[in-house]
TORZA-146787 format. One record per residue: residue in one letter; x, y, z of N, C-alpha, C in turn. Coordinates in steps of 0.1 Angstrom, whole numbers, plus 5000, padded with zeros to 4 digits. Example, Ala and Ser with C-alpha at 12.3 -4.5 7.8 and 13.67 -1.06 7.14 Angstrom:
BEGIN
<rec "A"; <5132; 4943; 5078>; <5123; 4955; 5078>; <5132; 4967; 5078>>,
<rec "S"; <5128; 4978; 5071>; <5137; 4989; 5071>; <5129; 5000; 5079>>,
//
This chain:
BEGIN
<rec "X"; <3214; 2041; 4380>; <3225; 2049; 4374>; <3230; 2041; 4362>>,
<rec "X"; <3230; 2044; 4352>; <3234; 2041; 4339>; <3249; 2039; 4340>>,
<rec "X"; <3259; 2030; 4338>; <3272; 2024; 4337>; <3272; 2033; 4322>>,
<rec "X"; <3268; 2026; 4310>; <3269; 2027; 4299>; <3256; 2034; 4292>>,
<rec "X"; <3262; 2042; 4284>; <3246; 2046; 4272>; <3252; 2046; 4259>>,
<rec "X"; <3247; 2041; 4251>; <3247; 2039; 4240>; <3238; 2043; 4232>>,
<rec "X"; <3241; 2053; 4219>; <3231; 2062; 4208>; <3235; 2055; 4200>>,
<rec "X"; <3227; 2049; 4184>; <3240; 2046; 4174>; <3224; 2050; 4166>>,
<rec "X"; <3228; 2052; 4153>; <3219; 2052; 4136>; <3213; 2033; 4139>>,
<rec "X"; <3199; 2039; 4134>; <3190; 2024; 4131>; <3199; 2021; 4121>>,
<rec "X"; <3209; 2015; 4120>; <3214; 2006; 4110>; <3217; 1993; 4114>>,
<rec "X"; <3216; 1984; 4106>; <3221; 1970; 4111>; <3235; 1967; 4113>>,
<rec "X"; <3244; 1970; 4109>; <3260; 1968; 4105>; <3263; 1979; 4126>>,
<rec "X"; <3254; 1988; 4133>; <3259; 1984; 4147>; <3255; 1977; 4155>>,
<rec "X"; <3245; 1971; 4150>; <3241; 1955; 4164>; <3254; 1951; 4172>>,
<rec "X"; <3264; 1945; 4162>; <3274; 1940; 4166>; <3286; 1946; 4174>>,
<rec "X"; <3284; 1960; 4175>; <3290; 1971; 4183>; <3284; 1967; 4195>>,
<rec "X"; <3268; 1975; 4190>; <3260; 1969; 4207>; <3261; 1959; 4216>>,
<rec "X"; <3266; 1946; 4210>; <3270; 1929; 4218>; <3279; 1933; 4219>>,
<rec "X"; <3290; 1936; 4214>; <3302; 1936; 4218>; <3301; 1944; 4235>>,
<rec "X"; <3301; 1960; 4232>; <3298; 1965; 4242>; <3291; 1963; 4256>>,
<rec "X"; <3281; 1953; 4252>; <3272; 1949; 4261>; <3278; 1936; 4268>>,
<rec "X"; <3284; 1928; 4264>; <3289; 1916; 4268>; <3304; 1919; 4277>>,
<rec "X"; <3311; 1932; 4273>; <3324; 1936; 4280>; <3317; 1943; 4295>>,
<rec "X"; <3307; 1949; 4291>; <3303; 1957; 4303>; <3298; 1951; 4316>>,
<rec "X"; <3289; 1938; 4311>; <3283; 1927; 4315>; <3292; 1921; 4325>>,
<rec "X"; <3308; 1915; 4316>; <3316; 1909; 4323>; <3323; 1919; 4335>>,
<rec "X"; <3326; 1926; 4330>; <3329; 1936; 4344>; <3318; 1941; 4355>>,
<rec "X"; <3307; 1939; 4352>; <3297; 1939; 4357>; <3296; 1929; 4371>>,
<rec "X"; <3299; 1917; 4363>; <3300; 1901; 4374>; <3289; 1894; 4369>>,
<rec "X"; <3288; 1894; 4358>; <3273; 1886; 4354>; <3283; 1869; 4349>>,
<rec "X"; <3278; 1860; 4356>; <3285; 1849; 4351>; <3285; 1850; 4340>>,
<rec "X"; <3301; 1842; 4335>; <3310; 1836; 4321>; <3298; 1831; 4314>>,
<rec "X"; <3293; 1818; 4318>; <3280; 1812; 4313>; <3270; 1819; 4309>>,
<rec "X"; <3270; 1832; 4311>; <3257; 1839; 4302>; <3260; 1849; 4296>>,
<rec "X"; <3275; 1851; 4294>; <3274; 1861; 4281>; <3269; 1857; 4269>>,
<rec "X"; <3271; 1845; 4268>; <3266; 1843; 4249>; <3251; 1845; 4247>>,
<rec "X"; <3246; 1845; 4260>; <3229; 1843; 4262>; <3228; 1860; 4262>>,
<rec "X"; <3237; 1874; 4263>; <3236; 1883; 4270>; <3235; 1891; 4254>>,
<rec "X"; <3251; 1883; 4249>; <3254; 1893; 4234>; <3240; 1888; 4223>>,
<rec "X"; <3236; 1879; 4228>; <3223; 1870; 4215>; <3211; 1879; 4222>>,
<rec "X"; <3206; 1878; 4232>; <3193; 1888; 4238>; <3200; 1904; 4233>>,
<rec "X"; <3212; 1911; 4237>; <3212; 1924; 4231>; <3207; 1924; 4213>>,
<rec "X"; <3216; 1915; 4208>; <3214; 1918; 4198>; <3202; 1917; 4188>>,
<rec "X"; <3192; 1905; 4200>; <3177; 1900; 4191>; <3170; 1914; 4191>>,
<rec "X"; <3171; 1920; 4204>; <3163; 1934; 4210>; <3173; 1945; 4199>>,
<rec "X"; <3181; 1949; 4197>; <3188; 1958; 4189>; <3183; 1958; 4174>>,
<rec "X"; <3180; 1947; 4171>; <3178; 1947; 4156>; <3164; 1945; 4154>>,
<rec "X"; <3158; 1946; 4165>; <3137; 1946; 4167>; <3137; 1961; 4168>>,
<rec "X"; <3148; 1974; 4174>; <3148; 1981; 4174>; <3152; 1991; 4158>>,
<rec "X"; <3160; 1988; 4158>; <3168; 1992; 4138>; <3153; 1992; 4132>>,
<rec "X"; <3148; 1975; 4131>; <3134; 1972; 4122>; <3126; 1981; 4126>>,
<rec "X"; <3125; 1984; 4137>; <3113; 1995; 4140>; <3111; 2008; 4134>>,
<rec "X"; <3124; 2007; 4138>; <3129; 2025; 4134>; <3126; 2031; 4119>>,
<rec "X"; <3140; 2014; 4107>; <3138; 2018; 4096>; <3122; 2017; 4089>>,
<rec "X"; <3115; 2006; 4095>; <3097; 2006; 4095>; <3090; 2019; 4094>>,
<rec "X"; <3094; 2027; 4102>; <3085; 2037; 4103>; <3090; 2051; 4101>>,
<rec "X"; <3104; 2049; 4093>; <3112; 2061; 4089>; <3120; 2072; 4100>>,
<rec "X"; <3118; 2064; 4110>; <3123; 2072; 4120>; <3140; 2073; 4121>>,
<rec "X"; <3146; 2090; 4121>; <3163; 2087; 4117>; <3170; 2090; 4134>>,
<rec "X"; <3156; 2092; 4146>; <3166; 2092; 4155>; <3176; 2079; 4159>>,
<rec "X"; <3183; 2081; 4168>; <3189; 2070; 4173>; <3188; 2059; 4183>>,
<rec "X"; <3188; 2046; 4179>; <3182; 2035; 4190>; <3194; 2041; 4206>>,
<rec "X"; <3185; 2033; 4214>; <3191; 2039; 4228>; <3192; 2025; 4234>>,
<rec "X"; <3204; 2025; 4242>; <3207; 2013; 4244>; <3212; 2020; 4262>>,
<rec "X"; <3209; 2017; 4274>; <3212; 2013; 4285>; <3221; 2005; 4289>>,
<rec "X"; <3234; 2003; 4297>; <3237; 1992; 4304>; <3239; 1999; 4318>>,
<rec "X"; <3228; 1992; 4330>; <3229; 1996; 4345>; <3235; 1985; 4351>>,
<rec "X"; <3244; 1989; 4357>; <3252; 1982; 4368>; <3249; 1987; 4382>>,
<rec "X"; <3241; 1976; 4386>; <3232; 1980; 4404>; <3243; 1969; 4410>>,
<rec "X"; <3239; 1967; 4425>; <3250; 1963; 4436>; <3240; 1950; 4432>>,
<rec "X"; <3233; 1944; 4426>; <3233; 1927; 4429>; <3227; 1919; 4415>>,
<rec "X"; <3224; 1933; 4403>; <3222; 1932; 4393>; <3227; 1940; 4380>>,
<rec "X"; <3224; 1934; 4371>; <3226; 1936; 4354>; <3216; 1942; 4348>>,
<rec "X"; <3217; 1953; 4341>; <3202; 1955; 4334>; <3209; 1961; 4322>>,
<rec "X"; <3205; 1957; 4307>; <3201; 1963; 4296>; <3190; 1970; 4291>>,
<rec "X"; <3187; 1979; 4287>; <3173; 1986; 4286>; <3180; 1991; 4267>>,
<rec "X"; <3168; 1986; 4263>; <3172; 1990; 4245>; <3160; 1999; 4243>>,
<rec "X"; <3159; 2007; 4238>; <3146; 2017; 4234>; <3145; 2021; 4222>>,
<rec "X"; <3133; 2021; 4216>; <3133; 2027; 4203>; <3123; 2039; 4206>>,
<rec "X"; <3120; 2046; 4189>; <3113; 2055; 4192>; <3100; 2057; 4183>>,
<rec "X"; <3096; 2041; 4176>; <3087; 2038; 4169>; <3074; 2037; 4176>>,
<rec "X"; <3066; 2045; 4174>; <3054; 2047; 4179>; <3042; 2035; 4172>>,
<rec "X"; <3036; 2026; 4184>; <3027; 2014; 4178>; <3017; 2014; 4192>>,
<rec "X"; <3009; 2008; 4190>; <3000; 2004; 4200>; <3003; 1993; 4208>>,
<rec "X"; <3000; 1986; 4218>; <3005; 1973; 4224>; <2998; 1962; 4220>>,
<rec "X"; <3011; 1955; 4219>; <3006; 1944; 4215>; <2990; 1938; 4217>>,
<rec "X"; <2984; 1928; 4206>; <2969; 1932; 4211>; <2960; 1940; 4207>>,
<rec "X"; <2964; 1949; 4212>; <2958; 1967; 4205>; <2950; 1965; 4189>>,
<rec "X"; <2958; 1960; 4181>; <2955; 1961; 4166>; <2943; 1952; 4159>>,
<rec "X"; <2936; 1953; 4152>; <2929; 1946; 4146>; <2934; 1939; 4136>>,
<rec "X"; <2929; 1927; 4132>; <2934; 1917; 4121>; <2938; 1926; 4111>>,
<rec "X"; <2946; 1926; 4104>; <2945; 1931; 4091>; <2947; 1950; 4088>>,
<rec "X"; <2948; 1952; 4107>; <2950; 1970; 4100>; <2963; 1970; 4098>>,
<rec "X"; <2963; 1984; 4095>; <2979; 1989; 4095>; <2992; 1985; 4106>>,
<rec "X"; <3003; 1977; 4098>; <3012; 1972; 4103>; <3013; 1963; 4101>>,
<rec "X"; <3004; 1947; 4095>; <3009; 1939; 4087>; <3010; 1930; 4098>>,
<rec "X"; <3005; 1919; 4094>; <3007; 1903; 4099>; <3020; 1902; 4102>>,
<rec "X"; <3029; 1901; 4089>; <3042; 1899; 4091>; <3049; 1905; 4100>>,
<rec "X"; <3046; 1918; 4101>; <3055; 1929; 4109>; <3055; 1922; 4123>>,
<rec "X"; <3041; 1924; 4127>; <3041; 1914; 4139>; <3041; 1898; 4139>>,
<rec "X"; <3044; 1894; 4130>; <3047; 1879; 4137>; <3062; 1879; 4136>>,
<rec "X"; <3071; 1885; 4126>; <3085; 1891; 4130>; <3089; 1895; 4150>>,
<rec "X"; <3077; 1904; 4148>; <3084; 1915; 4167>; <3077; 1898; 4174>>,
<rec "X"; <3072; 1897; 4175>; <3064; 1885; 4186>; <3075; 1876; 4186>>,
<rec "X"; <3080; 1869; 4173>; <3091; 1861; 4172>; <3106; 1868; 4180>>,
<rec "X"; <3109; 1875; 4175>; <3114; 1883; 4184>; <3117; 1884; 4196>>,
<rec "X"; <3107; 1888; 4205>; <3103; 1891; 4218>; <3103; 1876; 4222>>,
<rec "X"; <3097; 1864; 4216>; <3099; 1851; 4219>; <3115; 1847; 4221>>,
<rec "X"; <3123; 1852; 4217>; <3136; 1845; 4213>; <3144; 1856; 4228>>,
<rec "X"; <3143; 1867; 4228>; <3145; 1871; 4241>; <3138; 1865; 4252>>,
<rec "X"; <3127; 1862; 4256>; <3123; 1863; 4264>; <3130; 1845; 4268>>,
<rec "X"; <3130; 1834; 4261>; <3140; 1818; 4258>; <3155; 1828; 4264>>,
<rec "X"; <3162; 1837; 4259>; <3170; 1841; 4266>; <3174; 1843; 4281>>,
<rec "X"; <3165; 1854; 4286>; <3165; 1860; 4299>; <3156; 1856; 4302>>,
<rec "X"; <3159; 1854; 4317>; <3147; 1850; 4322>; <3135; 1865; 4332>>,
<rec "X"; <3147; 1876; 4328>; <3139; 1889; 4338>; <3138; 1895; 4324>>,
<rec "X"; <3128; 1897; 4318>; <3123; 1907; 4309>; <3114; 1918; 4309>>,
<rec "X"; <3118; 1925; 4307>; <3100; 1938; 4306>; <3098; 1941; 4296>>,
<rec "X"; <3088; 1942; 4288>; <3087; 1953; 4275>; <3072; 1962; 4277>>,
<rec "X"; <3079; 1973; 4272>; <3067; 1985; 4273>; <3064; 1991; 4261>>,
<rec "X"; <3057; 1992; 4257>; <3054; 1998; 4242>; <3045; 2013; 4240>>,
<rec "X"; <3041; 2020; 4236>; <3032; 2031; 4231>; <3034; 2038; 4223>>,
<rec "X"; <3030; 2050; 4219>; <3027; 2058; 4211>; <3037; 2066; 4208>>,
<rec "X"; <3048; 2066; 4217>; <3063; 2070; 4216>; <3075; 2061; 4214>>,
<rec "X"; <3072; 2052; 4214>; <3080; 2042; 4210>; <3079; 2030; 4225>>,
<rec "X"; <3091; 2023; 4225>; <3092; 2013; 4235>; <3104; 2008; 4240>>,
<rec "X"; <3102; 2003; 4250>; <3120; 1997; 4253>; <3117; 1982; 4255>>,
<rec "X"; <3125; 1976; 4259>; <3131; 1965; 4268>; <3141; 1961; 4274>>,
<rec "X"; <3139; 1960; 4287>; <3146; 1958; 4294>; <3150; 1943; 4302>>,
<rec "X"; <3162; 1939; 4301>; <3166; 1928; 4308>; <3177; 1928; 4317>>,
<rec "X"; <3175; 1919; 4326>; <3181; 1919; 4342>; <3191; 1906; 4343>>,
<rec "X"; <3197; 1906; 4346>; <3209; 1891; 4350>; <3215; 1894; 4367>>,
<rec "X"; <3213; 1883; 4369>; <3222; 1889; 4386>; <3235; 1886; 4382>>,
<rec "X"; <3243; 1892; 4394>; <3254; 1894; 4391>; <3259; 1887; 4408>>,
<rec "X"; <3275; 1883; 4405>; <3282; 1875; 4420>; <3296; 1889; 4419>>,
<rec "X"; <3294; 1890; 4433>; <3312; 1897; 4435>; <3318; 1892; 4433>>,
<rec "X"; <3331; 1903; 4431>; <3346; 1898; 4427>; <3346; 1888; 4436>>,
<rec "X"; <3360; 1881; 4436>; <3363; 1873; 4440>; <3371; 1879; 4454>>,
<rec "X"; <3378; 1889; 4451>; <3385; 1895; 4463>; <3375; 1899; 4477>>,
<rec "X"; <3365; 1901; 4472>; <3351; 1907; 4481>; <3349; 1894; 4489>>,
<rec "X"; <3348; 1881; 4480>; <3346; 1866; 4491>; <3358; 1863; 4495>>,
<rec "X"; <3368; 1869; 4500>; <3382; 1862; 4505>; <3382; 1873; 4518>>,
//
């Protein structure tokens, strides 16, 4: 069940919406103090791998952003709708550019140093990722 959804324009200037939002939801969530900064920096590495995508391949829908609040966990799920092959997939030198991918790989490296539960799924319709943080009950729940 989705807590939070979030649509915004591939633009850069809402990343910073997206962290914000994602790091309030997070804390009410119960995801320890100690990993928001780790939460708002992974939303925002994944949000702006999404924008790039999007603005990359001209696409004007809107990035999709998830926040699930389950009984013992956290989950962000960011989605674009930039259609690529999986990583791998491509030959040296076709379409899409060295850079392009050593940009997303870097990327995907810098979340993944973030969270330690990551998934990423990619295809022909685009791709998401999703990351997980446990979460501890209120405090009134342990008394």
């Amino acid at each position: 069940m989705a807590t939070v959804e979030l649509r915004f324009s591939a633009l850069p200037e809402h990343v910073r919406t997206a962290r914000l939002v994602a790091a309030a939801v997070a804390r009410r969530a119960g995801v320890d103090e100690a990993v928001l900064d780790e939460v708002r920096l992974a939303v925002g590495e994944a949000c702006t791998r999404a924008v790039g995508l999007h603005q990359n391949a001209g696409i004007t829908t809107p990035v999709k952003v998830q926040l699930v609040e389950e009984e013992k966990q956290f989950s962000i799920e960011v989605g674009d709708e930039a259609p690529r092959s999986a990583p791998g997939d491509r030959a040296p030198g076709s379409a899409g550019g060295d850079m392009d991918t050593d940009e997303d790989e870097m990327g995907l490296a810098v979340i993944s140093g973030l969270v330690d539960d990551v998934e990423v799924t990619a295809g022909e319709h685009g791709g998401q990722i999703r990351m997980t943080w446990p979460t501890t009950p209120p405090a009134a729940a342990l008394s």
